[in-house]
C-alpha positions in Angstrom: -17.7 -65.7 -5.3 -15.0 -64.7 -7.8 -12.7 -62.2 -6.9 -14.2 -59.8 -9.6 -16.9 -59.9 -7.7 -15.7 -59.4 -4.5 -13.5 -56.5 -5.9 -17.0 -54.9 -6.8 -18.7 -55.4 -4.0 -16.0 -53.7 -1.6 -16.3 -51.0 -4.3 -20.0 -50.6 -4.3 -19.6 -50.7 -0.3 -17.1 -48.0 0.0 -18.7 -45.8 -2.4 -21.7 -46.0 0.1 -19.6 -45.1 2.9 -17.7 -41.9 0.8 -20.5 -40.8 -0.3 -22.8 -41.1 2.4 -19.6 -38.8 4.4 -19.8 -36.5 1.8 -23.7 -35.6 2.2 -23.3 -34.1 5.6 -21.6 -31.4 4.2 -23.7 -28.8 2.4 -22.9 -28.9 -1.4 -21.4 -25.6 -1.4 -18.6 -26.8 0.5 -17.8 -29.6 -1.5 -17.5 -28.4 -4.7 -15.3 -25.6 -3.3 -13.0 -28.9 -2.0 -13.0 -30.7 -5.3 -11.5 -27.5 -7.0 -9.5 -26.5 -4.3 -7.4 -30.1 -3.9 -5.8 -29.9 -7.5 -4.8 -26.3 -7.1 -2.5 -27.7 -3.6 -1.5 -30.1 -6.0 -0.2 -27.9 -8.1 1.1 -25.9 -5.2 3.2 -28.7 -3.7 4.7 -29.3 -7.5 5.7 -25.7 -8.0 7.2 -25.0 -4.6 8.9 -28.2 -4.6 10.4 -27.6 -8.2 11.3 -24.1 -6.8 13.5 -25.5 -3.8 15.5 -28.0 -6.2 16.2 -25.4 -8.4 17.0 -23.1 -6.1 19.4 -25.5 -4.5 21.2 -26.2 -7.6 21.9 -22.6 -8.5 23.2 -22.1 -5.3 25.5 -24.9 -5.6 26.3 -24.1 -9.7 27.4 -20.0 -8.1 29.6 -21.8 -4.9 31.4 -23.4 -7.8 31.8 -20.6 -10.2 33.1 -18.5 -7.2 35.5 -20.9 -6.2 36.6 -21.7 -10.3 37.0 -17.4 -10.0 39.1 -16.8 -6.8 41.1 -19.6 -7.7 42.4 -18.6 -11.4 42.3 -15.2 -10.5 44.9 -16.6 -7.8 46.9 -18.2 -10.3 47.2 -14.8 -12.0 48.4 -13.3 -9.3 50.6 -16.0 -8.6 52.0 -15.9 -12.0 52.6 -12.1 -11.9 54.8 -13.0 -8.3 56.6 -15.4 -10.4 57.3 -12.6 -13.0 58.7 -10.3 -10.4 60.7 -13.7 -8.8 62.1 -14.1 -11.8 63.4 -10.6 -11.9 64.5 -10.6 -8.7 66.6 -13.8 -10.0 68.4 -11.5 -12.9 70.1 -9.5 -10.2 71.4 -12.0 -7.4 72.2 -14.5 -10.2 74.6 -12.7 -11.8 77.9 -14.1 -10.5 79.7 -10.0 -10.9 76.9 -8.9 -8.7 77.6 -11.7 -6.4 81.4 -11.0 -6.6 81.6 -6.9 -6.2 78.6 -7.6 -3.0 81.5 -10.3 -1.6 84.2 -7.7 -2.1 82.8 -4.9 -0.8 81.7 -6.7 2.3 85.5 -8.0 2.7 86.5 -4.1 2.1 83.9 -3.3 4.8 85.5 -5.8 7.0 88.7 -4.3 6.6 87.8 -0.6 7.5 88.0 0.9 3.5 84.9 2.2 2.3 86.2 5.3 1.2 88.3 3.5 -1.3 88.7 3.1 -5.0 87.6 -0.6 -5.4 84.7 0.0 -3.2 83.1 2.7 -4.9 83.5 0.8 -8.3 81.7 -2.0 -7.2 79.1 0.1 -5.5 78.4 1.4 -8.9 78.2 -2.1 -10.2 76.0 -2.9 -8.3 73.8 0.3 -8.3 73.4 0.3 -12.2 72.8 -3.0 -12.2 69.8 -2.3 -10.0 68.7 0.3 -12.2 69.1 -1.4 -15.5 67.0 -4.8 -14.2 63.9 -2.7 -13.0 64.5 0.2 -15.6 61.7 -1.5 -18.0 59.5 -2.7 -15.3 56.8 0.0 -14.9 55.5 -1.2 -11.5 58.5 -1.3 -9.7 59.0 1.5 -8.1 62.2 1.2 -6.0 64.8 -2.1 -6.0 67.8 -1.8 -3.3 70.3 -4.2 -1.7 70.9 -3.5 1.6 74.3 -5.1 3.3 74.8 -4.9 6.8 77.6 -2.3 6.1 75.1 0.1 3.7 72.5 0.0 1.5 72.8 0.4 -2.4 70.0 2.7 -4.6 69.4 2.4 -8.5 71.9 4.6 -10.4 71.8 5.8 -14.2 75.3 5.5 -16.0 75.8 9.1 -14.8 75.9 8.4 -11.3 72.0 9.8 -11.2 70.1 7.8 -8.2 66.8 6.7 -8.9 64.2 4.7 -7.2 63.7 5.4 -3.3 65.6 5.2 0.1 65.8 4.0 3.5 65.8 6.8 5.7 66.8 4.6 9.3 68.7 1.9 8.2 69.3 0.7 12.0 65.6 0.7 12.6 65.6 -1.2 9.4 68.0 -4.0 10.6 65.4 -4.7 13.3 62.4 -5.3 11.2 60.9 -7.9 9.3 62.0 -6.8 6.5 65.7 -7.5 7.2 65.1 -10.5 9.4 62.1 -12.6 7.8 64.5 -13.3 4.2 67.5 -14.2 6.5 64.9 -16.9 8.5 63.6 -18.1 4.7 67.6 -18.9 3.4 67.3 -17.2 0.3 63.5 -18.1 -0.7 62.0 -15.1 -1.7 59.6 -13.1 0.9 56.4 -11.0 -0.3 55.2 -8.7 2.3 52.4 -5.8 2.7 53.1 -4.7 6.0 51.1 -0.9 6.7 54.9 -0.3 8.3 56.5 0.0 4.5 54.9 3.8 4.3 57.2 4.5 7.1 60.0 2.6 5.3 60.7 3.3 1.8 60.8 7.2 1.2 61.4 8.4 -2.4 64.3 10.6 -1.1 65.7 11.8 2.4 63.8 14.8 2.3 60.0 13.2 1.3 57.8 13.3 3.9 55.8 10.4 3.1 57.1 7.1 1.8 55.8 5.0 -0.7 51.9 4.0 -0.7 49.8 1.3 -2.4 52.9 -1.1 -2.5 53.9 -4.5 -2.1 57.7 -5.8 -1.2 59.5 -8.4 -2.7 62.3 -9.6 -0.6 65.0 -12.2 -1.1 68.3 -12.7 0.8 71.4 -12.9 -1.0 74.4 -15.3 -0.1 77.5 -16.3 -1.3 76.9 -19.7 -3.6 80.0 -21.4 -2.7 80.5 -20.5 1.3 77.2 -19.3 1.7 78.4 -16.0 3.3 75.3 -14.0 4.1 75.7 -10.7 1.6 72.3 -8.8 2.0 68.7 -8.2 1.5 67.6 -7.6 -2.3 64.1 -5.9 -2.1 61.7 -4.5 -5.1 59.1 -2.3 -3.8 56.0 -3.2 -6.5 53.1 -1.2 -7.0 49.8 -3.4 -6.8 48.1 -2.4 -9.9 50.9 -4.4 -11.4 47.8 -7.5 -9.9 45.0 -5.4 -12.3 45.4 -7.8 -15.1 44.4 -10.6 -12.7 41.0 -10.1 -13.2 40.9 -9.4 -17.3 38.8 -11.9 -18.8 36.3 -12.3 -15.8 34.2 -9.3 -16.4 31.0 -11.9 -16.4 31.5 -11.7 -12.4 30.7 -7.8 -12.4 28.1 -8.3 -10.1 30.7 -8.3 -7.0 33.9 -7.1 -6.4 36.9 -8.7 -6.0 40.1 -7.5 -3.6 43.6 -8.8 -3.0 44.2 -9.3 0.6 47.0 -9.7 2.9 47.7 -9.4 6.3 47.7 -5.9 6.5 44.2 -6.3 5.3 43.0 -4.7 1.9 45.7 -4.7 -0.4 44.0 -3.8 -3.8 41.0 -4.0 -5.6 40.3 -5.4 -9.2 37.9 -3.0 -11.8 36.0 -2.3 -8.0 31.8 -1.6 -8.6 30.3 0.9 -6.4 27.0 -1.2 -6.5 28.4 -4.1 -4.9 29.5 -4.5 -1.6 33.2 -3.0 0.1 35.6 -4.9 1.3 34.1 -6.3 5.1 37.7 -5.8 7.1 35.7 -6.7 10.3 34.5 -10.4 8.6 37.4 -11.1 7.5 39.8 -12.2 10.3 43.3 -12.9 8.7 44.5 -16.2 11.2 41.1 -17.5 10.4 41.8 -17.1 6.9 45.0 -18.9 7.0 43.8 -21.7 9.0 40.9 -22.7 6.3 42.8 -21.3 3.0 39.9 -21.0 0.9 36.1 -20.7 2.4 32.6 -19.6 0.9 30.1 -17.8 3.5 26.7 -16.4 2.8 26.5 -13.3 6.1 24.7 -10.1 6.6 26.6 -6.8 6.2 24.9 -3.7 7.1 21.0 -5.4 6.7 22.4 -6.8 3.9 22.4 -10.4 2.6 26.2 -11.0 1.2 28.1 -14.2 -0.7 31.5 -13.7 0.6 34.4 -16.0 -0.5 38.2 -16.0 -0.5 40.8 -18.4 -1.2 44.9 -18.6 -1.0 47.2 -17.5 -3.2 49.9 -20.3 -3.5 52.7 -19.7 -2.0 52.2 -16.3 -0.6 50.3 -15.1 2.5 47.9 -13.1 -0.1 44.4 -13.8 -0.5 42.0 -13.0 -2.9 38.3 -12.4 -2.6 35.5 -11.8 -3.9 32.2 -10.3 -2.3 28.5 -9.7 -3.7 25.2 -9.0 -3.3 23.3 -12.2 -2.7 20.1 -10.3 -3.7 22.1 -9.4 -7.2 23.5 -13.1 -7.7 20.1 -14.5 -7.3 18.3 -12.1 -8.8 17.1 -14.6 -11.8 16.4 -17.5 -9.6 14.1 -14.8 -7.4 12.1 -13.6 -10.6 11.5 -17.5 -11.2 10.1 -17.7 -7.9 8.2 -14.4 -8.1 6.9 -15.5 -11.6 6.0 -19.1 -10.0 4.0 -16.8 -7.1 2.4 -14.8 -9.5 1.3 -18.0 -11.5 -0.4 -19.8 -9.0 -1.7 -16.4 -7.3 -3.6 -16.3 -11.0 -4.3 -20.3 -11.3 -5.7 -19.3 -7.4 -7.8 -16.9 -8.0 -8.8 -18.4 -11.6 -9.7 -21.2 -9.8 -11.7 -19.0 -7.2 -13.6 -17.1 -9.6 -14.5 -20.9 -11.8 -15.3 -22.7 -8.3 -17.4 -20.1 -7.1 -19.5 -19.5 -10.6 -19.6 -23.6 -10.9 -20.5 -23.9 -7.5 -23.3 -21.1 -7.4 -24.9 -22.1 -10.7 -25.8 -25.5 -8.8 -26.3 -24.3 -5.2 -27.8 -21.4 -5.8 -31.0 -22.9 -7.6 -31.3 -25.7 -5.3 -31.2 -23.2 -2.4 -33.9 -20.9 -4.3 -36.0 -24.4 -5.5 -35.7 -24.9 -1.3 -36.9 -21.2 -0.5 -40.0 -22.1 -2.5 -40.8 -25.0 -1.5 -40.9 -23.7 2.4 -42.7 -20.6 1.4 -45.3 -23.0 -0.6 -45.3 -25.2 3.0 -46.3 -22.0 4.6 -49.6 -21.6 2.2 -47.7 -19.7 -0.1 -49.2 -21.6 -3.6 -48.7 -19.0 -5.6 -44.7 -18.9 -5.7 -43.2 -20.0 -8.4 -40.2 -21.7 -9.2 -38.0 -19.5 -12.3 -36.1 -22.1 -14.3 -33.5 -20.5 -15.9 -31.5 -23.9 -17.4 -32.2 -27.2 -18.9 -30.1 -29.2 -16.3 -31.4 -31.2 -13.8 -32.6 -28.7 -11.3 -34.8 -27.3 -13.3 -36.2 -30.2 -14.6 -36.7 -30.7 -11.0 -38.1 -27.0 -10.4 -40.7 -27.6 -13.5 -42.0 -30.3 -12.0 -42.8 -28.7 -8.7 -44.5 -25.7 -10.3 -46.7 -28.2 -11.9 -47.7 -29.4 -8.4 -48.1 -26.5 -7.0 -50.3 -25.1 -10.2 -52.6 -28.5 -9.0 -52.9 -27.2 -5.7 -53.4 -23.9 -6.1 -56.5 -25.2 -8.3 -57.9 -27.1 -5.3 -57.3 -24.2 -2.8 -58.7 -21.7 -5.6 -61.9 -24.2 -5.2 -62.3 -24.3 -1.6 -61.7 -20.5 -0.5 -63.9 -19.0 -3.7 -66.4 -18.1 -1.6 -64.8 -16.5 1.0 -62.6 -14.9 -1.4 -65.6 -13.1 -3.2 -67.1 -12.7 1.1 -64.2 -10.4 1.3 -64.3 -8.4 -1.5 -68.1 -7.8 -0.6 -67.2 -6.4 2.7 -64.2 -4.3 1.4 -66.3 -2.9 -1.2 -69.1 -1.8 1.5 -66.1 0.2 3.7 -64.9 1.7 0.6 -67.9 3.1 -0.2 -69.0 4.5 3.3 -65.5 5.9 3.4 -66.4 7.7 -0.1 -69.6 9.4 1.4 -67.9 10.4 4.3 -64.8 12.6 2.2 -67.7 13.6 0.5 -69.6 15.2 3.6 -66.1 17.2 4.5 -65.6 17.9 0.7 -63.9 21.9 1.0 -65.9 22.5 -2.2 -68.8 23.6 -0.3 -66.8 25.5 1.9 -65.9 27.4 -1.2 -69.1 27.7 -2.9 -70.3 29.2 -0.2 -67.8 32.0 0.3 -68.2 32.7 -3.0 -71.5 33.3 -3.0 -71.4 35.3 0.1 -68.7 37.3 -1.8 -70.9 38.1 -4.4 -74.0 39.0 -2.3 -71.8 41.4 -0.4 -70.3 42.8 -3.8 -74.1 43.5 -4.5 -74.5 45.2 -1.6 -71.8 47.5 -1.6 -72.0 48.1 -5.2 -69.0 46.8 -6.0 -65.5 45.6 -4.1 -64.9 46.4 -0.8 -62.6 45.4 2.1 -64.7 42.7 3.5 -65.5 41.5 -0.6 -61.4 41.5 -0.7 -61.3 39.4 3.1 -63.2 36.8 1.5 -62.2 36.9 -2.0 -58.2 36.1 -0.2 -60.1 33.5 2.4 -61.8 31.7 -1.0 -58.6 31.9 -2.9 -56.7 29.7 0.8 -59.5 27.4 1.1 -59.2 26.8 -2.8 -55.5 26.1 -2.3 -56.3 23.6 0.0 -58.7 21.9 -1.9 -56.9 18.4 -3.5 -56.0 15.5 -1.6 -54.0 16.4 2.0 -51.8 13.0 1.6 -49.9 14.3 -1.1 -46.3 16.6 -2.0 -46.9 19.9 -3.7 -44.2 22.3 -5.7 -42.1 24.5 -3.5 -43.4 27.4 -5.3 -46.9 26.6 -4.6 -46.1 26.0 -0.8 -44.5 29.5 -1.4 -47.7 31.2 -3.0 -50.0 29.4 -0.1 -47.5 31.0 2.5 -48.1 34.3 1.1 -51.9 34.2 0.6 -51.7 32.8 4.1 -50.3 36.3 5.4 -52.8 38.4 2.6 -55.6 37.1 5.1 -53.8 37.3 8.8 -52.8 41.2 7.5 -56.5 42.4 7.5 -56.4 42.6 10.6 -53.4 44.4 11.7 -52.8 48.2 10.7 -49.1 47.3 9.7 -48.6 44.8 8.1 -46.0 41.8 8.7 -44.0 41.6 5.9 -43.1 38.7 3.8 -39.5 38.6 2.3 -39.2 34.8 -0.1 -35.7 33.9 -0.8 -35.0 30.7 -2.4 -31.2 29.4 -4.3 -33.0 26.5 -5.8 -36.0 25.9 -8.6 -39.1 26.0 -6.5 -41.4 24.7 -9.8 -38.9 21.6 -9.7 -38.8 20.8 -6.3 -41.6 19.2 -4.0 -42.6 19.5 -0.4 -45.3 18.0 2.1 -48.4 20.0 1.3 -49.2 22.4 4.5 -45.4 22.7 5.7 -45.0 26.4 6.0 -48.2 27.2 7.0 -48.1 25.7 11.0 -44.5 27.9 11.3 -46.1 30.8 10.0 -48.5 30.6 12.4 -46.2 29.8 15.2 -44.6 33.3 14.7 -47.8 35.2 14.6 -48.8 34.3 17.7 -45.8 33.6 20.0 -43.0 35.7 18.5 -45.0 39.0 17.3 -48.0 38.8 20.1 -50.6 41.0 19.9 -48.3 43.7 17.9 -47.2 43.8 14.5 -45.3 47.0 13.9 -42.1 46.6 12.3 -42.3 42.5 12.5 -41.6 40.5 9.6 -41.0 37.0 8.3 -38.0 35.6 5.7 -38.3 32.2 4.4 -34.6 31.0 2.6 -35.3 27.8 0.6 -31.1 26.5 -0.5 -29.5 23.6 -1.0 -26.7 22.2 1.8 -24.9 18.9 1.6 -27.6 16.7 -0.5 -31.0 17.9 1.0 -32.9 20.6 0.8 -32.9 23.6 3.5 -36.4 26.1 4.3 -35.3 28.2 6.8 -38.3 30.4 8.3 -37.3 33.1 10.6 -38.9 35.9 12.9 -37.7 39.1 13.8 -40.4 38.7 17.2 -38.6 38.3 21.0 -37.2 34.9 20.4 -36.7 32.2 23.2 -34.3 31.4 26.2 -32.1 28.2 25.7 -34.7 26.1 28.3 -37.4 27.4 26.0 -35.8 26.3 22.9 -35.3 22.8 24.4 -38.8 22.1 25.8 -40.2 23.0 22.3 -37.5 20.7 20.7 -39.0 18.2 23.0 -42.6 18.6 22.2 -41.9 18.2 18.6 -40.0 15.1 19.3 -43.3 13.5 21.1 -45.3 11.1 19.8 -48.5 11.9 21.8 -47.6 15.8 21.0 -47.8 15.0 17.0 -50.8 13.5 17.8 -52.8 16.1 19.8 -51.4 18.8 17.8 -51.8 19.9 13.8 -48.9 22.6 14.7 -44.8 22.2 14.2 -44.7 18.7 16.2 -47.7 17.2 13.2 -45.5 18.3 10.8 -41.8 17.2 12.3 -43.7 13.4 13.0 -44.9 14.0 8.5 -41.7 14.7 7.7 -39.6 11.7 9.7 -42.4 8.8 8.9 -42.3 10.0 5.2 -38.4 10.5 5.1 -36.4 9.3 7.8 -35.5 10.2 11.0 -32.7 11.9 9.5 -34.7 14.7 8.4 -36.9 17.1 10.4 -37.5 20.5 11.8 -34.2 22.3 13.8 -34.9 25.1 16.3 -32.3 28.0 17.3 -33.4 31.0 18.7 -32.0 34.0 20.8 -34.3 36.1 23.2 -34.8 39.4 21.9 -33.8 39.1 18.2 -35.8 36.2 17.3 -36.2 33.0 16.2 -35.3 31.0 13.4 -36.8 27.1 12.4 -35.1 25.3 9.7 -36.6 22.3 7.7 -34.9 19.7 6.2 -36.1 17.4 3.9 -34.6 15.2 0.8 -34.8 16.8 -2.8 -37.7 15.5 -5.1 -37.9 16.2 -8.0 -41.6 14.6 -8.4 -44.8 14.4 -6.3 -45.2 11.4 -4.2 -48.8 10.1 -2.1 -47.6 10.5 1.9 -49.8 8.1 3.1 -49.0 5.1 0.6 -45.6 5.4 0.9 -44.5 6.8 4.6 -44.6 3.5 6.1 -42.1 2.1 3.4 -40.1 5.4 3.5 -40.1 5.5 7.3 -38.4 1.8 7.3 -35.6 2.4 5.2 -35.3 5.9 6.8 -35.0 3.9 10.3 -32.5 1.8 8.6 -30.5 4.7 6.8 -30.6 7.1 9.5 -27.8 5.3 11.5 -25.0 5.9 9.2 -26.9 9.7 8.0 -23.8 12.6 9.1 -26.0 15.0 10.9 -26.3 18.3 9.5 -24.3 21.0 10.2 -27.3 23.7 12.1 -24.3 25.5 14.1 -25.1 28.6 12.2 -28.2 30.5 10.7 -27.8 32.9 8.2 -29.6 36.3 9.6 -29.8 38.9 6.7 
């Protein structure tokens, strides 16, 4: 055996075993499958892609942070320098050096008050003044000796600049002490202390705010004799220009820090997030110099980063929205979603069409051939399609066409037996309507009627008694099974009481109100007739004075509404309820042609959501309301209850109740 061969017959052999797997499962589920594996396919590729490139940006905006911080630090750094080197134009000028050495030597020996002293203090002032004079951030530039402390001075004599109120609380602070510990390497500080350090004048209340100090101690350069403190109070938006040129980064803001905490902000956004002084823990900050954290501030996601100014104890950072900064990567995502949510339910919508337009007819072929099992020959099979299934489905139709033909042969006889015999009942039925036909009912009155018109001579009361009695009976001629106009229920109703009057001296009365189109509308043929009756005898009694009846036909949520009502004694609550349960009974409906033969018509035609509804009071009367489905058309009771009544039973349990709580007595 070659291995060709043995590569085929491992093949053929798992193909059995796949397949064979595969048939246990209905066909529905595995088409559903065979779509569905691609499409997690196609799922693992997308969300994988996602991740890298989510990744990536994360790492490209770590880097572009850090690239920012850190030339926005070499700005600021390069502004210090700037400020260093003006610092350097004061103390390196060997006059300044020379009246600061004299004046301490005069100091030494007692003279202040005298000649050389005060020149050199004006040296030294002017000097001051002229050095920061075209510097508009510097708001105040001293030198303060351990003897005094000199201001910036115009030619006139004029001070400018600020003061030290408490010069011997200054000689114990940092300011005084940290540039004698550095040896003359200048000092930048931001201590919150420097508002209650440098005043404008003696008499300001408040010193100078939103400021930074450059301090440098001065010493002799030959016996390095310790002369003083030069300091340059700097106002930080002299940093603003730190962040020109990196307006790209708007979607965050970024601060100078120190270790006062905030220092200043650069072109600040309100959209982005403040400055977090309870993250950001200044020792911690000096330990790692530079750090990039992603936190929650206030339930919400932040980038955070700050690095180190060189040289300085400054810090600059820069904060953000996370949400903001991966705002585009997120609308890739949402856009990726949004794809395969549509390639889902694409997918979906083919699947289940593909998979119904071959399980479907197979399942419908099956139905068939069960139903033909069952004796049912006749079924057919409806091809709809040229594939395979209903080449199948043709040729079981012409099988079953066969064998129809054989049973078609061997049950003729019985077939035509059975026709016989229903002919035969049909016919005895036929004779029997035709013994109870009302016609000769009729005929007969009428030709009583006219014998008694003969006799009288002409009309009379008991001509009129039977001319109204012919003119009912003739109303109820026509088949019994089926629905009549409201308006001729309505005319029957009122002939109905024409008769029952002839025998009272005062008469009921009749009042018809109706809200809807009574030619339009169709009803059971003999509904009013059993209520009318009902009142006659057990609400009026044996007297009729001042009794009358009101039928209200209306419309109320969907159905039609006949409300027949009495002005006779009425009935007690118990009363009401033991004639609601008559109607209700089964064996009542059937004993009885009155109110419970017509409820058990209505509900078997209709649906046991429709019926009659009793409310009565004793003493004012009683009122029966009838509720039945509009129609619009005549319908045959008897050939269509039993359908009716089954999709009645079905409908009934979701049917809202109607609303009886009130009836309208007028």
């Amino acid at each position: 055996m070659t291995i060709l061969d043995m590569i085929r017959k491992i093949k053929y052999h798992w193909n059995n075993i796949v397949t064979a797997q595969l048939r246990k499962i209905s066909i529905f589920p595995r088409l559903i499958t065979a779509f569905f594996l691609p499409l997690l396919v196609f799922f693992f590729v997308v969300f994988f892609s996602y991740r890298q490139y989510y990744t990536e940006v994360n790492n490209n905006l770590d880097r572009y942070i850090s690239l920012l911080l850190q030339n926005v630090a070499l700005k600021i750094n390069e502004t210090m320098q700037d400020y260093e080197n003006i610092a350097l134009l004061f103390y390196d000028d060997s006059r300044i050096i020379q009246a600061l050495s004299e004046n301490a030597q005069i100091w030494q020996e007692g003279g202040l008050e005298s000649e050389p002293y005060e020149k050199n203090r004006f040296l030294i002032e002017n000097k001051l003044y002229n050095v920061a004079a075209n510097q508009k951030y510097i708001i105040n530039m001293q030198v303060v000796t351990p003897y005094a402390q000199y201001h910036m001075a115009e030619e006139n004599g004029y001070q400018r600049g600020g003061t030290i109120r408490d010069l011997d609380q200054f000689y114990e602070s940092i300011y005084y002490l940290r540039p004698q510990e550095s040896h003359g390497r200048p000092i930048w500080i931001d201590d919150s202390s420097q508002v209650k350090t440098f005043y404008k004048n003696e008499q300001n209340l408040y010193g100078f705010a939103n400021i930074v100090t450059l301090e440098v101690a001065v010493y002799h350069p030959i016996h390095r004799d310790f002369l003083g403190v030069l300091l340059i109070n700097i106002d930080l938006n002299a940093f603003s220009g730190a962040a020109v040129g990196f307006e790209s980064y708007n979607d965050g803001n970024i601060f100078l820090a120190g270790s006062s905490g905030l220092l200043t902000g650069f072109q600040p956004s309100l959209s982005a997030p403040s400055y977090p002084e309870k993250m950001l823990v200044f020792s911690e900050m000096q330990k790692a110099q530079k750090n990039i954290i992603r936190s929650s501030i206030s339930d919400q996601e932040v980038l955070l980063a700050y690095e180190k100014v060189p040289d300085v104890d400054f810090f600059t950072v820069y904060i953000a929205d996370l949400g903001v900064l991966l705002e585009r990567p997120r609308q890739i995502r949402n856009l990726c979603a949004a794809a395969f949510i549509c390639a889902v339910l694409v997918c979906i919508i083919l699947s289940y069409y593909v998979t119904i337009s071959i399980s479907s007819p197979i399942e419908q072929l099956i139905q068939v051939m069960q139903k033909a099992g069952d004796g049912k020959w006749k079924l057919r099979y409806e091809s709809k399609g040229h594939d395979e299934i209903s080449i199948l489905g043709n040729r079981f139709n012409e099988m079953t066409d066969k064998t129809n033909n054989l049973i078609d042969q061997v049950y003729l006889l019985e077939i035509k037996r059975q026709k016989l015999l229903l002919s035969q009942k049909n016919a005895q039925m036929d004779a029997l309507l035709m013994q109870i036909n009302p016609h000769f009912l009729y005929n007969t009155l009428d030709i009583i009627r006219w014998e008694a018109m003969y006799e009288a001579g002409g009309e009379s009361r008991v001509t009129e008694m039977i001319e109204k009695f012919s003119r009912l009976c003739r109303m109820s001629m026509g088949g019994g099974s089926g629905t009549i106009p409201l308006a001729e229920g309505l005319a029957h109703a009122r002939t109905y009481l024409e008769v029952i009057n002839f025998r009272h001296n005062d008469k009921i009365q009749l009042k018809l109100q109706t809200e809807v189109d009574p030619e339009k509308l169709f009803i059971p043929r003999f509904l009013l007739q059993p209520f009318m009756e009902n009142a006659i005898i057990h609400a009026f009694g044996d007297g009729s004075k001042g009794f009358r009846i009101r039928i209200h036909s209306f419309e109320k949520q969907g159905s039609l509404h006949i409300l027949v009502e009495d002005n006779g004694k009425g009935m007690s609550r118990e009363q009401v309820i033991g004639l609601e349960q008559a109607i209700l009974s089964e064996r009542a409906a059937e004993e009885s042609i009155g109110l419970a033969n017509v409820n058990q018509r209505i509900r078997l035609f209709y649906g046991d959501a429709y019926g009659i509804h009793i409310k009565s009071t004793p003493g004012t009367g009683t009122g029966m309301e009838i509720v039945l489905p509009l129609r619009y058309h005549s319908e045959n009771m008897e050939s269509m209850g039993a359908t009716e009544h089954e999709a009645a039973i079905g409908s009934s349990k979701e049917d809202t109740p109607h609303d009886l709580s009130g009836f309208d007595r007028r």
